[in-house]
Wavefront OBJ file of the C-alpha trace (Angstrom):
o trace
v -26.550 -6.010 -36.818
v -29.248 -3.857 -35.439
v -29.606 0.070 -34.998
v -29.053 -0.692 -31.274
v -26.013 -2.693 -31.957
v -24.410 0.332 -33.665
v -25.351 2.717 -31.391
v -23.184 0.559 -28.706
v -20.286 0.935 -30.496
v -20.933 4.254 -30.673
v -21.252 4.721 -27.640
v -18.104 2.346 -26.881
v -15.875 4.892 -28.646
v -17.354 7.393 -27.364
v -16.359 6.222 -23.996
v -13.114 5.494 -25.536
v -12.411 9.546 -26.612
v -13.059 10.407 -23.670
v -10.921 7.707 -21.439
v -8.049 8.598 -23.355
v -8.536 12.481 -23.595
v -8.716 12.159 -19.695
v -5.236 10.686 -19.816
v -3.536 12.917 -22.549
v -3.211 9.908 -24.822
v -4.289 10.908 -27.601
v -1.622 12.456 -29.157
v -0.256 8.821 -29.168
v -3.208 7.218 -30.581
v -1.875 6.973 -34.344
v -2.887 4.556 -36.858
v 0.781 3.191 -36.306
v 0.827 2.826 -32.909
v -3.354 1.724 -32.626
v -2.212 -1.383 -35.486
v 1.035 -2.029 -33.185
v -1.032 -2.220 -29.918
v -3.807 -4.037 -31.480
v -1.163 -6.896 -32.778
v 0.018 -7.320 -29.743
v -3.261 -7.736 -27.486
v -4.014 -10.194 -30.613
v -1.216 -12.198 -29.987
v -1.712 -12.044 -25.784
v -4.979 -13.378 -27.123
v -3.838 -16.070 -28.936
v -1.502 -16.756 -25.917
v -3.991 -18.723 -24.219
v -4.429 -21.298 -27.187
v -1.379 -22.064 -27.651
v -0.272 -26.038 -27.430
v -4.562 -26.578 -26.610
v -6.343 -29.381 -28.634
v -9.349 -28.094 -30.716
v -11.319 -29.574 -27.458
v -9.470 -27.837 -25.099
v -9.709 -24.520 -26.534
v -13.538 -24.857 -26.732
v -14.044 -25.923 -22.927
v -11.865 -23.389 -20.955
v -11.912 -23.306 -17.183
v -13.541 -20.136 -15.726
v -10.548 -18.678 -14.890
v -9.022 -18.995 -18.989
v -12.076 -17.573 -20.006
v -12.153 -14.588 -18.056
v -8.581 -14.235 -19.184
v -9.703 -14.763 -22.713
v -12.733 -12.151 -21.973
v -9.659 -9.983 -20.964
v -7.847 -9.994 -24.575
v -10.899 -9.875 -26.598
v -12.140 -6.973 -24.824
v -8.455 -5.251 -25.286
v -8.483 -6.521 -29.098
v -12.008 -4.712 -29.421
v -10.775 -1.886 -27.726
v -7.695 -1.056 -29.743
v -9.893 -1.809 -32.676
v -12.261 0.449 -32.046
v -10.118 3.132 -31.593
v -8.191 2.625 -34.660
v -11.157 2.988 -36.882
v -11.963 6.372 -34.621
v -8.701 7.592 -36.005
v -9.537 6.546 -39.516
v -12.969 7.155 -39.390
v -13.944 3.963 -40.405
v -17.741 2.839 -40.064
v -16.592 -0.707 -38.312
v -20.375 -2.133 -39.134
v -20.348 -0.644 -42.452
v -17.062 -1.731 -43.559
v -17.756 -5.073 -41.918
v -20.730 -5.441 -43.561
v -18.750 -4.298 -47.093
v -16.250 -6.849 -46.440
v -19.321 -9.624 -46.347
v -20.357 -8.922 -49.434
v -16.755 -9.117 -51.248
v -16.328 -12.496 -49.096
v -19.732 -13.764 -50.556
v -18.590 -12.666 -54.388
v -15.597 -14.555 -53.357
v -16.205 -17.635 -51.627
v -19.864 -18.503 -52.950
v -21.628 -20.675 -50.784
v -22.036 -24.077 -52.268
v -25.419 -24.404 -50.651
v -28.173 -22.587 -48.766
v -28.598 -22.659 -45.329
v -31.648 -23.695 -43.424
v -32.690 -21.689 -40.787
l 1 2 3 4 5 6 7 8 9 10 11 12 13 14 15 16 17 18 19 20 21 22 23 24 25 26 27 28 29 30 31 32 33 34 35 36 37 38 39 40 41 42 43 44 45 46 47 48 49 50 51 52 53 54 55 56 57 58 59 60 61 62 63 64 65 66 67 68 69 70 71 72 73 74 75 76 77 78 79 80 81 82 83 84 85 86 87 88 89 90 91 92 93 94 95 96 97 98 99 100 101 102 103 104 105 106 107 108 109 110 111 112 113
């Protein structure tokens, strides 16, 4: 992910402090209530896939996919805010986790790009 990438979501939670400052919330923005919120835009997103075939879910009509654009955005959203309260580099700990998945699940061969 680039500089400019990171300096988006940055500037994403940025944005974030402040919409929620504006609103007094947050005094409810705990890591308890962030996880429960997060869970349950998760599962709103997951909503729409329900009962689809594999096909289906990867040819959605305009109007599921700007429903879907919907959830993912709350999903990010919630996320984002949870590692605020943590203070949690998201890239950082993102890329971290990469690097344990590689150790873990070696690849069996190299990709060609």
């Amino acid at each position: 992910m680039s500089m400019e990438s990171n300096h988006d979501l940055l500037a994403l939670r940025d944005t974030l402090r402040e919409f929620a400052a504006a609103r007094n919330w947050r005094v409810y923005h705990t890591p308890k209530n962030l996880a429960m919120a997060l869970i349950v835009e998760a599962a709103e997103l997951v909503e729409h896939f329900q009962w689809t075939t594999p096909e289906e879910s990867s040819n959605l009509s305009a109007e599921k996919a700007a429903a879907v654009r919907d959830e993912v955005a709350d999903v990010l959203i919630y996320l984002v805010e949870m590692a605020d309260v943590l203070n949690i580099d998201l890239i950082a700990a993102a890329r971290d986790k990469i690097v344990k998945n590689a150790v873990k699940h070696p690849a069996t061969h190299i990709p060609v790009n």
